[in-house]
N, C-alpha and C positions, 0 to 999 in steps of 0.2 A: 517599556513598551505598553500602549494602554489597550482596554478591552476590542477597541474595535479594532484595531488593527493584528491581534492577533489573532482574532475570528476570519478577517481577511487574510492572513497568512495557511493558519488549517486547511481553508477553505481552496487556496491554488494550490495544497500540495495535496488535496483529494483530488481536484480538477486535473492534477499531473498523474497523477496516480491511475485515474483510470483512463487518462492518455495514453499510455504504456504498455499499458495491460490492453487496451483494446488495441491499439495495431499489434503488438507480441500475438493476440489472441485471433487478429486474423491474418497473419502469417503461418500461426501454427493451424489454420482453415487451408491454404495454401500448399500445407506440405503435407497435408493429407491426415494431421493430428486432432481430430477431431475432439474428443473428450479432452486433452490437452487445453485447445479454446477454450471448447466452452467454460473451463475452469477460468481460464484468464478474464473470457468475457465476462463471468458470473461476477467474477472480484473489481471487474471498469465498475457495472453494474450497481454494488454495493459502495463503488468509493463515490459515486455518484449520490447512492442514497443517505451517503453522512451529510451532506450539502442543504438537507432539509431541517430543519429547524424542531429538536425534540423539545416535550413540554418538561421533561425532568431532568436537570444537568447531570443528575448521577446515572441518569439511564446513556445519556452521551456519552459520559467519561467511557463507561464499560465499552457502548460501541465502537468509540475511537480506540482504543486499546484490542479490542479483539480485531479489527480493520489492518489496526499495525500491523500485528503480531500475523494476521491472513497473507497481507500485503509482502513482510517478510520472509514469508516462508515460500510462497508463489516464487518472487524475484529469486530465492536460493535455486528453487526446482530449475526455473528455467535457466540461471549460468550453468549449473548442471548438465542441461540439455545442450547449451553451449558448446560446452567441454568437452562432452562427448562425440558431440558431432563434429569438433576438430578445429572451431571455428576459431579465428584468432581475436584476442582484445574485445569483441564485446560481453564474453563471459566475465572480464574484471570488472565492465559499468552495472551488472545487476547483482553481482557479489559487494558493490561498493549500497549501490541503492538498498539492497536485502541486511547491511550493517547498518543501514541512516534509518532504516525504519525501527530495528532495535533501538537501537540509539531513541528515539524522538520515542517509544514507547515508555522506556525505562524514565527518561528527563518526565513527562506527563504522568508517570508511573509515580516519582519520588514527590512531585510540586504536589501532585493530589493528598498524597500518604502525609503533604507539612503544614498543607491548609487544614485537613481534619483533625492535628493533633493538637 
């Protein structure tokens, strides 16, 4: 796969990313979870801001990796809220998302750690 296209790849799964996050984020406006949102909002927010172009590749590497790892922990909370709230089948699509983000940290995580060595 060559460079640009997987610049275009990163790039629709931050675009997706805070797709998710922003309607999750105002649904959870909806049901009266305010601090809830605004957490989801903040994370649209910031997958938004990976989409801008930094001057240092190492300063991105980190950002995409703490983005992940944000991104994962979010989609955990929220199947959690799922769960709790009784709801059927969509707390397995954000427990599957909140594994793909690990997942795609740890793969970024290893390529970085074999290009440096």
């Amino acid at each position: 796969m060559n460079a640009t296209r997987k610049k275009r790849l990163s790039k629709f799964g931050f675009i997706l990313g805070a797709f998710l996050f922003l309607l999750s984020g105002i649904n959870a406006i909806s049901e009266g979870q305010y601090v809830f949102a605004a957490i989801q909002i903040l994370a649209a927010i910031l997958n938004i801001g990976m989409l801008f172009q930094f001057n240092n590749a190492r300063k991105r590497q980190i950002g995409e990796m703490l983005i992940f790892l944000l991104n994962s922990i979010i989609a955990l909370v929220i199947a959690i809220q799922y769960i709790q709230s009784g709801t059927q089948g969509i707390q397995y699509v954000w427990l599957v998302t909140a594994l793909l983000y690990l997942v795609v940290m740890l793969i970024k995580k290893r390529k970085t750690s074999s290009s440096n060595a």
